[in-house]
C-alpha positions in Angstrom: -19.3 9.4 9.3 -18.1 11.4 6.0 -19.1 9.3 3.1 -16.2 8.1 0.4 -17.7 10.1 -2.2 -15.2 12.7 -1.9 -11.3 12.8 -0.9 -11.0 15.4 1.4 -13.0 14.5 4.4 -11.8 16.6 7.2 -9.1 19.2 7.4 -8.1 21.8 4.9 -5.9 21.0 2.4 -3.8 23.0 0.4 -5.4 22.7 -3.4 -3.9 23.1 -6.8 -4.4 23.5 -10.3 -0.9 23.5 -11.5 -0.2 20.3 -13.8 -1.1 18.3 -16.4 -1.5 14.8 -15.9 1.0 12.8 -18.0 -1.0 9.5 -17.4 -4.3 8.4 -16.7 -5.0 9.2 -12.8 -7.9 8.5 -10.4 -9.1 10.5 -7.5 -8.0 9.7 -4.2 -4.2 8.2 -5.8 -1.3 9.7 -4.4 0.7 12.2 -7.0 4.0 13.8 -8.0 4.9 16.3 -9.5 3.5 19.9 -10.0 3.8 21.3 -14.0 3.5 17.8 -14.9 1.4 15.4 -12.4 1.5 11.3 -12.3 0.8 8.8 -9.8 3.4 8.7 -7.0 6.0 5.6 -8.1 8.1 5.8 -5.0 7.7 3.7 -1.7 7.9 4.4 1.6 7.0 7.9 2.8 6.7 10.7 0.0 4.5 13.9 0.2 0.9 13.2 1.1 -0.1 14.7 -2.3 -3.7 13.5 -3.8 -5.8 13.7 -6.9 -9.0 15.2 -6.1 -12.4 14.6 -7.8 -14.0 16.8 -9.6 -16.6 18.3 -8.0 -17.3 21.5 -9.5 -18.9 19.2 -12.7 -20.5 17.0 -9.7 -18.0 13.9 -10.2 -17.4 11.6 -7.1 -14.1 10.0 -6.7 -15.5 7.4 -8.8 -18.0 6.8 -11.6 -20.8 5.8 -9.5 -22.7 9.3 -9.8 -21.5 10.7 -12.9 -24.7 10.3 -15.4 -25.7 14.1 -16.7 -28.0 14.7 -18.8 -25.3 15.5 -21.3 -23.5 11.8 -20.6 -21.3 10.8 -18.8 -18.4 12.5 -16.9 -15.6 10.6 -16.1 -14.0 10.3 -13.1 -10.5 9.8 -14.0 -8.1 12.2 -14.8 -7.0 11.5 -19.1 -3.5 11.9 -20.0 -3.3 16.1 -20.9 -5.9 16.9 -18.8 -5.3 19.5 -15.8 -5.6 18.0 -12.4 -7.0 19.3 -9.1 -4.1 18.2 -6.2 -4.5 18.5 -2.8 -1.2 18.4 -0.6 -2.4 17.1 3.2 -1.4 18.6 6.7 -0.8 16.0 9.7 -4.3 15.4 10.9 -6.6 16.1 7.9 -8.9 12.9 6.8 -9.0 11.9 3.3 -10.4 8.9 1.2 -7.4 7.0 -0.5 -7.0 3.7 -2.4 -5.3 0.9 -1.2 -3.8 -1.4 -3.2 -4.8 -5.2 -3.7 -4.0 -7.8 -1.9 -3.7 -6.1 1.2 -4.9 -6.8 4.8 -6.5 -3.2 6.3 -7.0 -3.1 10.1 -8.3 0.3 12.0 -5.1 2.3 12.9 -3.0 0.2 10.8 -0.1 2.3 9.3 0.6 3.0 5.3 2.7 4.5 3.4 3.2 4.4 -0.4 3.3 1.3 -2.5 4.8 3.0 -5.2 1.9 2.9 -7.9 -0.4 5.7 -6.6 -2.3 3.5 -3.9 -1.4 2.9 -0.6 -0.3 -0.2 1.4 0.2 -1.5 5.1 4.0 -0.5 6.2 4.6 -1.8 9.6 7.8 0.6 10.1 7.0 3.7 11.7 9.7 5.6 9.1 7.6 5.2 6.3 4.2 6.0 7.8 2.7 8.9 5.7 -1.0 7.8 7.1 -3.1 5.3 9.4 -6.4 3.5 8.0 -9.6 4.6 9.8 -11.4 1.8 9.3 -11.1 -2.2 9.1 -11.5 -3.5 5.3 -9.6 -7.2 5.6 -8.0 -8.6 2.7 -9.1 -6.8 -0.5 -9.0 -7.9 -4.0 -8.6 -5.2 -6.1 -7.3 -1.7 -5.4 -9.9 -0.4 -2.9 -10.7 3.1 -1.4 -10.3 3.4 2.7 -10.9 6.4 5.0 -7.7 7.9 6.2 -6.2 10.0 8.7 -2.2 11.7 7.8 0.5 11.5 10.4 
């Protein structure tokens, strides 16, 4: 089983370099934009655009591994700074967040809460993805292994 360490875990995604982030934005949060890049404030089903981590300075999708010998790099994605954004093909596996307060079942479907995460959508019009994995109730936006529809 990939490991949630990075976004992309299976497929090949087509990555970009093209924006600037206009807000702070974390790895695995669903996007907008392309010149200028923010989380993804519409609901429902939008384009299965992520944030990636950065891994070509060894950053994980979160802070856990990010202490260099030069300090720390951050995981997050500053306001100005130019952000790495995969767009998803039906199939590909990636690790997203979902936001709090939701109850994650295997094969349950998502679609976008409007605030960058992800959230359980029962309506099959709105599906954009479908957890891989069983989390329960979660407190706090939490990352979960996905597979796009």
């Amino acid at each position: 089983m990939a490991t949630k360490r990075s976004v992309i875990l299976r497929g090949d995604p087509e990555v970009n370099e093209y924006g600037v982030a206009s807000e702070a934005i974390s790895p695995g949060y669903l996007v907008k934009g392309v010149s200028t890049v923010a989380k993804q404030s519409a609901t429902g089903k939008v384009v299965r655009a992520l944030a990636l981590e950065r891994d070509e300075l060894g950053a994980g999708i979160d802070d856990t591994y990010l202490t260099t010998g030069n300090g720390t790099i951050a995981a997050a994605y500053a306001s100005g700074d130019t952000v790495k954004v995969a767009v998803f093909d039906s199939g590909d596996e990636a690790t997203v967040y979902v936001c709090s307060g939701s109850n994650i079942s295997e094969d349950d479907i998502l679609s976008s809460n409007g605030d960058g995460t992800f959230k359980e959508d029962g309506t099959a019009a709105n599906c954009i993805a479908r957890a891989m994995e069983t989390l329960g109730v979660v407190a706090v936006a939490t990352k979960c292994r996905v597979q796009f529809i």
